[in-house]
Every structure is written in C-alpha cells, then in structure tokens.
C-alpha positions as protocol buffer text, in pm:
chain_id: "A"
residue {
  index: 1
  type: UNK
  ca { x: 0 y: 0 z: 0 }
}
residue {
  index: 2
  type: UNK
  ca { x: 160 y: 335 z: -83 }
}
residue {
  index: 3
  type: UNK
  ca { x: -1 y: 708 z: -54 }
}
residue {
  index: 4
  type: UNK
  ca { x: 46 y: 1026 z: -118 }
}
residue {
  index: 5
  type: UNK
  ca { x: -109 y: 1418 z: -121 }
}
residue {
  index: 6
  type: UNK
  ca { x: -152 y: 1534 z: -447 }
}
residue {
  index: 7
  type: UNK
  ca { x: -288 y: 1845 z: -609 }
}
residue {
  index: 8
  type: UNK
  ca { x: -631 y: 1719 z: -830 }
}
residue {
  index: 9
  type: UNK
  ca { x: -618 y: 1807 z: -1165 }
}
residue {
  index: 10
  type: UNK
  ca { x: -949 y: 1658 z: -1291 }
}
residue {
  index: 11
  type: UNK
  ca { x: -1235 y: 1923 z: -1268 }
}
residue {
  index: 12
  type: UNK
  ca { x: -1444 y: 1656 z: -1108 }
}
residue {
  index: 13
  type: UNK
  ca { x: -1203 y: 1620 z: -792 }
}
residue {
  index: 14
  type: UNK
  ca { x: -1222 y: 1818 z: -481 }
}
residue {
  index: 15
  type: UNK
  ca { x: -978 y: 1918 z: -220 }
}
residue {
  index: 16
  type: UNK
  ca { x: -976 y: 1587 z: 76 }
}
residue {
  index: 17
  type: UNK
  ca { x: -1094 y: 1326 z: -171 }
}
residue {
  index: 18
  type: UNK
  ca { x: -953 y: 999 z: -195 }
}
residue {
  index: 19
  type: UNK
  ca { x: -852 y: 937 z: -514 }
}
residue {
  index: 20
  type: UNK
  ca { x: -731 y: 520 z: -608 }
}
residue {
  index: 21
  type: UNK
  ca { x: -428 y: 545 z: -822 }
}
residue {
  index: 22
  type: UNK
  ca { x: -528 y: 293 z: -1154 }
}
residue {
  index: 23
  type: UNK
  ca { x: -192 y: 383 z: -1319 }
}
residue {
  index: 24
  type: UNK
  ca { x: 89 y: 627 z: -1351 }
}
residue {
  index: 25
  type: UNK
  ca { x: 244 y: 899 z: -1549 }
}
residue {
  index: 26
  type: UNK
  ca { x: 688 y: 874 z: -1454 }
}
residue {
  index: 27
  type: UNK
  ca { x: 793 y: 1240 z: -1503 }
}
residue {
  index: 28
  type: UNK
  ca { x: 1082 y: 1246 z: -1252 }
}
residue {
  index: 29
  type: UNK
  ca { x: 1319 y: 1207 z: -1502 }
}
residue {
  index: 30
  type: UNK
  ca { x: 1464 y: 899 z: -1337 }
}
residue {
  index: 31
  type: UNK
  ca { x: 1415 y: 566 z: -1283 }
}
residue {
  index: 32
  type: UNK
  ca { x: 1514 y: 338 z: -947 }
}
residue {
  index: 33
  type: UNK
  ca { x: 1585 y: 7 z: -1201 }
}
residue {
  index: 34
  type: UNK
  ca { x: 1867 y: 210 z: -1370 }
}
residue {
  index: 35
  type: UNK
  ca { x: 2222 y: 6 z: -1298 }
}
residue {
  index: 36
  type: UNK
  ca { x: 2296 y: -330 z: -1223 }
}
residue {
  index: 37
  type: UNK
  ca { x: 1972 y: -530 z: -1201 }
}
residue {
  index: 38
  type: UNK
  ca { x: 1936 y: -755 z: -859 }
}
residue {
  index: 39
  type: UNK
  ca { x: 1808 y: -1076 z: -1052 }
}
residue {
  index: 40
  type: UNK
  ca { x: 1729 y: -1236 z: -723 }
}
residue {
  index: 41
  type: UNK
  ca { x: 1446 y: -923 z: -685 }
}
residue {
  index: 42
  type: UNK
  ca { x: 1288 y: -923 z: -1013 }
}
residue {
  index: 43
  type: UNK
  ca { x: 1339 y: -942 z: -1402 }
}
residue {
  index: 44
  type: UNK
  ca { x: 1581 y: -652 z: -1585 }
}
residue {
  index: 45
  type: UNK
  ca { x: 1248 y: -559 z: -1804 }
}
residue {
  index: 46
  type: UNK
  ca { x: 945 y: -571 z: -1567 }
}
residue {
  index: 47
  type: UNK
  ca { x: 587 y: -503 z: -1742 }
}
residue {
  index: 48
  type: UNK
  ca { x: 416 y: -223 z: -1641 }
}
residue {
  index: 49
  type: UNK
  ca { x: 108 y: -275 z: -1781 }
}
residue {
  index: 50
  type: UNK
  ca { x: -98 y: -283 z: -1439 }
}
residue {
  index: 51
  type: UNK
  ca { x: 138 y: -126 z: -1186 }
}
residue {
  index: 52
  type: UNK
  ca { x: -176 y: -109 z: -942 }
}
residue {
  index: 53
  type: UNK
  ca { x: -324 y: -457 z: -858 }
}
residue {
  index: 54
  type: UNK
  ca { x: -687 y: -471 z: -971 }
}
residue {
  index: 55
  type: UNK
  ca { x: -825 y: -715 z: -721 }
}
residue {
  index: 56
  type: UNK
  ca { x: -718 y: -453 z: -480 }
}
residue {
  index: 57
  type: UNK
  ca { x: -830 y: -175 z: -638 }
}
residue {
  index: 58
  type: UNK
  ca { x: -1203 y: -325 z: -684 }
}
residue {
  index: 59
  type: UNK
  ca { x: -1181 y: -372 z: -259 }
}
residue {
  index: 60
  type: UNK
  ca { x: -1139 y: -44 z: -170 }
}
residue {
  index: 61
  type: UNK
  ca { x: -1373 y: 53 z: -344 }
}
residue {
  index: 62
  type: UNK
  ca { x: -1632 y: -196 z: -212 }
}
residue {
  index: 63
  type: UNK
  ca { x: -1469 y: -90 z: 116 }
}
residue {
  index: 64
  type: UNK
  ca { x: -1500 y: 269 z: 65 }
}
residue {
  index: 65
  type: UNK
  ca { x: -1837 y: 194 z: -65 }
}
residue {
  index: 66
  type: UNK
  ca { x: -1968 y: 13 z: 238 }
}
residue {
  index: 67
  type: UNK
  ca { x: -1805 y: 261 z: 483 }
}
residue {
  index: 68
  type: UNK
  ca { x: -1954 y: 565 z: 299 }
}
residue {
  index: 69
  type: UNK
  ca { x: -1598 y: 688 z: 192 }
}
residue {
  index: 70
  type: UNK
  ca { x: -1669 y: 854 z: -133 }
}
residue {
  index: 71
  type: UNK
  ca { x: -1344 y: 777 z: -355 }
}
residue {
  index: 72
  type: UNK
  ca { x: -1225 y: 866 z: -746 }
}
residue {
  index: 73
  type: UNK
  ca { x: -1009 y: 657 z: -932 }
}
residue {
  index: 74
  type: UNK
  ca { x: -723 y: 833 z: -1157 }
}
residue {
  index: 75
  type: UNK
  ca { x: -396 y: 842 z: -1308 }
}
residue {
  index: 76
  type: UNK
  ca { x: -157 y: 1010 z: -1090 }
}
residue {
  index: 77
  type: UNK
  ca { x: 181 y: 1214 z: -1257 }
}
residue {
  index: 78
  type: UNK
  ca { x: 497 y: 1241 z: -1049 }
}
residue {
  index: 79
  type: UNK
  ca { x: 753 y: 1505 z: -1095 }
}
residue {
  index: 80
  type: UNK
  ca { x: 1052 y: 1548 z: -934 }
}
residue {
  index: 81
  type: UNK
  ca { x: 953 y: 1895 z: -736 }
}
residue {
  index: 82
  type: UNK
  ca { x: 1037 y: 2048 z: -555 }
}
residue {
  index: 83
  type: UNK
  ca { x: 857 y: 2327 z: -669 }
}
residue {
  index: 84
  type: UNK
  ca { x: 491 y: 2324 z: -763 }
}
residue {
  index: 85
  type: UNK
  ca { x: 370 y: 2334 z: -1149 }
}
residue {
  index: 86
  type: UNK
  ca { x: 315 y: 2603 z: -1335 }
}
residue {
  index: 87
  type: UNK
  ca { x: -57 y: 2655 z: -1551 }
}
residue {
  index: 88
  type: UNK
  ca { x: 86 y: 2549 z: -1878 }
}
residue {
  index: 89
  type: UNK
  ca { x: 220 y: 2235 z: -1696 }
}
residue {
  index: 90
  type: UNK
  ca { x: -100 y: 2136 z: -1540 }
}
residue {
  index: 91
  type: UNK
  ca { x: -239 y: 2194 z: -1875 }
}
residue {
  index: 92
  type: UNK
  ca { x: -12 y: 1971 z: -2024 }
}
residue {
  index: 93
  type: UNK
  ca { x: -35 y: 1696 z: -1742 }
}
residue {
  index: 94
  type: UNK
  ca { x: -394 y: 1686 z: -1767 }
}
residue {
  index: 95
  type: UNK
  ca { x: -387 y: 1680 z: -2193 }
}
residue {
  index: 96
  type: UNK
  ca { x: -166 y: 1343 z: -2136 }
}
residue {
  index: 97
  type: UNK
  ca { x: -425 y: 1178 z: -1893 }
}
residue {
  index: 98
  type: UNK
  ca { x: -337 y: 1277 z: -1543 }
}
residue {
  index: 99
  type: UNK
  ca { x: -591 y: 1324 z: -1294 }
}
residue {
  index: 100
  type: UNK
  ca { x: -353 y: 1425 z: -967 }
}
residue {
  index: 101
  type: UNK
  ca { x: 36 y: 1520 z: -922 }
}
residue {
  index: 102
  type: UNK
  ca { x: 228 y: 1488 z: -659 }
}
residue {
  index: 103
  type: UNK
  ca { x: 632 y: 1469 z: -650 }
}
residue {
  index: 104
  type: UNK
  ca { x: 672 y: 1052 z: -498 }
}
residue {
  index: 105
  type: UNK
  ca { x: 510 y: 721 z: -515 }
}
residue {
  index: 106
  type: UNK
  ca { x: 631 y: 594 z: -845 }
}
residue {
  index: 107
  type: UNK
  ca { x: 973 y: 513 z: -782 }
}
residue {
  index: 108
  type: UNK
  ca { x: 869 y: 271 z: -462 }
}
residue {
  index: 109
  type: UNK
  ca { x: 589 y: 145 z: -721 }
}
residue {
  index: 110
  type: UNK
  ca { x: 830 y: 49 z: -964 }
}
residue {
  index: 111
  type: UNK
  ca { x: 1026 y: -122 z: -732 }
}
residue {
  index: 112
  type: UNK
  ca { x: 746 y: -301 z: -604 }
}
residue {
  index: 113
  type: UNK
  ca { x: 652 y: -416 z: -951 }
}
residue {
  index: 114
  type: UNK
  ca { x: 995 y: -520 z: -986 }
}
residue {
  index: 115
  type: UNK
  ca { x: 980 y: -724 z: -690 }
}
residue {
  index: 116
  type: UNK
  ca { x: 623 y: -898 z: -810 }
}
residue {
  index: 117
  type: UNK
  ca { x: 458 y: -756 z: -529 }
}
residue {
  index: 118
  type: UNK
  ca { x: 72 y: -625 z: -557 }
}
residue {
  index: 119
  type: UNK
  ca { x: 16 y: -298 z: -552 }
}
residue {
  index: 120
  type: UNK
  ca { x: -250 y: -31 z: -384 }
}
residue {
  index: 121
  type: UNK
  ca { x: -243 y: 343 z: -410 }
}
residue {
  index: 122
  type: UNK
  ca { x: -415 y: 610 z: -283 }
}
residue {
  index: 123
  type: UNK
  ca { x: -361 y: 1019 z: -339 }
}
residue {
  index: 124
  type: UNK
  ca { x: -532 y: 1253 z: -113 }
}
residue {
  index: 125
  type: UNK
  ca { x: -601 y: 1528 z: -303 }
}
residue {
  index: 126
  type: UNK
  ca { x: -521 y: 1782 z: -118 }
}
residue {
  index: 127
  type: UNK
  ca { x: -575 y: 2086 z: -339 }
}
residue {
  index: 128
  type: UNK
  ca { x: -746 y: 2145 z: -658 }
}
residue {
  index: 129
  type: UNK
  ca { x: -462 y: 2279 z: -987 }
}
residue {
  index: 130
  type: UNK
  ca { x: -709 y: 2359 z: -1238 }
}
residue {
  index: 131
  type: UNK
  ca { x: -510 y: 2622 z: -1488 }
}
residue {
  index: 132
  type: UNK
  ca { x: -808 y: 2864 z: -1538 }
}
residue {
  index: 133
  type: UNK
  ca { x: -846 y: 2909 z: -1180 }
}
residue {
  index: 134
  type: UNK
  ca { x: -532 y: 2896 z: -1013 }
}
residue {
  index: 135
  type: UNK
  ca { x: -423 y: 3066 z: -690 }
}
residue {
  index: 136
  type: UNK
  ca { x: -126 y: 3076 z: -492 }
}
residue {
  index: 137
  type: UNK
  ca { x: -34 y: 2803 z: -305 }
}
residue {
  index: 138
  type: UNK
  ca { x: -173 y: 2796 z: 62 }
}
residue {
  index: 139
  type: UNK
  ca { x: 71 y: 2522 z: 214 }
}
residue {
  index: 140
  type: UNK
  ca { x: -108 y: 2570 z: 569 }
}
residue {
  index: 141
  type: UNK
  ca { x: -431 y: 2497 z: 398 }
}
residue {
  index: 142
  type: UNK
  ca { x: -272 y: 2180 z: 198 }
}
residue {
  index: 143
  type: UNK
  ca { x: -131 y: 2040 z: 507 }
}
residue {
  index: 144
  type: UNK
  ca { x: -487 y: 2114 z: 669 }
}
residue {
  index: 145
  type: UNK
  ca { x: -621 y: 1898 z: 418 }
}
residue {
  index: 146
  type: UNK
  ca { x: -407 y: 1601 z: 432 }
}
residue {
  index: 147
  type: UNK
  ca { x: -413 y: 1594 z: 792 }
}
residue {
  index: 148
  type: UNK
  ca { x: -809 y: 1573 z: 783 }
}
residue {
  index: 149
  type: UNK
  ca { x: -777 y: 1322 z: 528 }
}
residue {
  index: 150
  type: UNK
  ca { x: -529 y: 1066 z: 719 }
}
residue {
  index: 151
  type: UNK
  ca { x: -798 y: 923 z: 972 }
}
residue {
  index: 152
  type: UNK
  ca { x: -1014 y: 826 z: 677 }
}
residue {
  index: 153
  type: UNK
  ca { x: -766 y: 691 z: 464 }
}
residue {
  index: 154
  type: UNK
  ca { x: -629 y: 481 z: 761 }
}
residue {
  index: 155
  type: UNK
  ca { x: -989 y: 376 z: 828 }
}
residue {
  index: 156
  type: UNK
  ca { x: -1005 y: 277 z: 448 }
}
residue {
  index: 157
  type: UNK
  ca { x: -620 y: 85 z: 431 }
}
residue {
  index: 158
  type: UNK
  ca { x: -751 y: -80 z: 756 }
}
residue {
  index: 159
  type: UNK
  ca { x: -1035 y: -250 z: 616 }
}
residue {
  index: 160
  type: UNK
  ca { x: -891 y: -381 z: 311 }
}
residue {
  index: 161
  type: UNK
  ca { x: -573 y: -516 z: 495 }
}
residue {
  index: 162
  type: UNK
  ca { x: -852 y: -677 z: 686 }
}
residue {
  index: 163
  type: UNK
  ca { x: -995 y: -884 z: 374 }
}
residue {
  index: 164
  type: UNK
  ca { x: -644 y: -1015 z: 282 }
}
residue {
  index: 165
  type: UNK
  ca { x: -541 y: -1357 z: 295 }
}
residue {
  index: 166
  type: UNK
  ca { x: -226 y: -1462 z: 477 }
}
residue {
  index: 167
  type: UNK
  ca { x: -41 y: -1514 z: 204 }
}
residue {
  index: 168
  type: UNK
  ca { x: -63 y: -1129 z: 84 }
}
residue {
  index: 169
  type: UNK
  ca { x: -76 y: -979 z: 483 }
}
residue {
  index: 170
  type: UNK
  ca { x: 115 y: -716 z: 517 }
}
residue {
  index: 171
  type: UNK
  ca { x: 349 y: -893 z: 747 }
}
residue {
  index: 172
  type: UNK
  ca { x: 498 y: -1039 z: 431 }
}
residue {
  index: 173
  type: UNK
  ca { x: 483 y: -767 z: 232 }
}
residue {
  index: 174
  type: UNK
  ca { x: 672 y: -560 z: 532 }
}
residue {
  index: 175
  type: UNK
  ca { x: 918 y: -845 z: 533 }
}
residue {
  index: 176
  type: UNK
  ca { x: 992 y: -869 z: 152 }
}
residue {
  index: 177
  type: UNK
  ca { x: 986 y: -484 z: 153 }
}
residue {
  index: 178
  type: UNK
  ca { x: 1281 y: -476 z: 423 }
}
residue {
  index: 179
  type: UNK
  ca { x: 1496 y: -681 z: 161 }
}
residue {
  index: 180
  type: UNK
  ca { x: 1368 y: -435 z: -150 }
}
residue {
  index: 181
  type: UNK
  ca { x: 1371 y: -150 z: 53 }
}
residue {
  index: 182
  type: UNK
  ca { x: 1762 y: -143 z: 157 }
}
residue {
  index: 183
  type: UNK
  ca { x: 1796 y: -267 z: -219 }
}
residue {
  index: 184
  type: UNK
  ca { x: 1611 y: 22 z: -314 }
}
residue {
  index: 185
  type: UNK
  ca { x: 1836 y: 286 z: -17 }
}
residue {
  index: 186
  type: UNK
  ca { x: 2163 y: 116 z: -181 }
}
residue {
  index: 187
  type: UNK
  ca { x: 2035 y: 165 z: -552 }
}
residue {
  index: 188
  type: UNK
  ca { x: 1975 y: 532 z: -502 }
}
residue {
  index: 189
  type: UNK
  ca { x: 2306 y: 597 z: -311 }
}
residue {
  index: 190
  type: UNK
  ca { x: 2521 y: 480 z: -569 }
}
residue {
  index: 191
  type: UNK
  ca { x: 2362 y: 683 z: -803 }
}
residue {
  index: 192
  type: UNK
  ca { x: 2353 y: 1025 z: -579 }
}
C-alpha cells in the first residue's frame, strides 16, 4: 500500500478526496531500475502494464463503498519537485491523462513491480490545480487537508488489509519490503 497528497487536476475532484491510483504517469526524469539489475528481486524488463493490482483496487472501493468513503479513481503524474507546477504544466499533465500530481510514489511502485509484489495506491487530493483558476499556493491549507484526510484513509487501508489472505498480509509484504527496501536505499546511493 503506498499514498500520497496530491494536487487534483481533474475538474471533477475536490480538495480531501480519496482518489485510487489505476496507473501512472513517470515524469521524474529517473528511474530506481537504472544500474545493475538484482536478478534475485525481479526481471531486468518488468511489465508495467498494471502497476496497481486490480483485485485490490475493486476492494477499496467496495470498502469505501460500504463505509460511505466517497473515492475517485485516476492516473496520478509524479515530478521530481520540488517546486509546484506552473498553468501550462498542469495543462499539459492533464492533456496526457493525469488526474492528480504529486512529486513521490512511483519510484517505490516500480520497485514493487519489480519485486512482483501487488500494488495499492491512494492520493489525497489535497488541493485542486485547475489552470483557469489557479491561486497561490496555501501550504497551511494543503497540510490542513491532508491531515483531515489521514484518519479516513487509515480507516479505508484498515479495512482492506482486513480482507487479505495470509499469504498477501502485510506482514509479508513488510518483510519482503525490508529486503527491497535497503535494495532500493543502496540503488539510489550509488547513483547520488
């Protein structure tokens, strides 16, 4: 399960909505599979046809559904940051299909994929970028946002980790993460 807070571009978000990530836009101009590949972790090509696991998608939203969490799904964008976009660029993200950006979540994705793992992803939307319309950032408001957002969302991740079976818990996807994640730490310092 990964998450983020990301500004909505789609007109039909709303600042605090919970928005499923179905798939990704990589705009951070990097990629954590660059180097050596650890074979023992995953294949040197993976397919990233369906970063985010269906099966879990379809639960939250039966989840979300039957604890009156109103959810969106969408494509999210990541850029590298850390500055926020100007309105050309959220014109442009949203021509190409995004729905929300935010500046993480697809590296660890990647690496997950990598790894075979099943994936779940959720954006808070935190404020709304819509080009025509756009203000100033408020970062006390954002924060405000995302911070009303977390007990939902945690009420949300809790009930689907409740519908898993053993064999995906999150006990073993904490324990394969350990192994990917100081992978991942030792991927990124060679490279910085």
């Amino acid at each position: 399960v990964v998450s983020n807070a990301a500004g909505g571009l789609n007109p039909q978000f709303k600042g605090g909505d919970l928005m499923l990530i179905s798939d990704h836009i990589n705009f951070m101009g990097d990629n954590p599979l660059i180097g050596p590949n650890e074979d023992s972790l995953g294949p040197r090509f993976p397919d990233m046809c369906a970063p985010y696991t269906e099966d879990l998608l379809t639960l939250a939203e039966e989840k979300a559904l039957s604890l009156g969490i109103k959810t969106q799904r969408g494509v999210y964008l990541a850029c590298s940051g850390p500055c926020l976009e100007t309105r050309a660029e959220y014109r442009f993200m949203r021509t190409i299909g995004a729905d929300a950006v935010g500046m993480s979540t697809v590296p660890e994705v990647i690496v997950a994929v990598h790894a075979g793992l099943k994936v779940l992803g959720f954006s808070v939307i935190t404020d709304e970028c819509f080009p025509d319309a756009l203000e100033p950032v408020n970062l006390d408001k954002i924060i405000a946002t995302a911070n009303a957002a977390e007990p939902i969302l945690t009420r949300l991740v809790e009930a689907v980790l409740q519908d898993l079976s053993p064999k995906e818990s999150v006990y073993r996807t904490k324990a394969c993460y350990g192994r990917i994640g100081s992978w991942f730490v030792r991927k990124w310092r060679l490279r910085g």
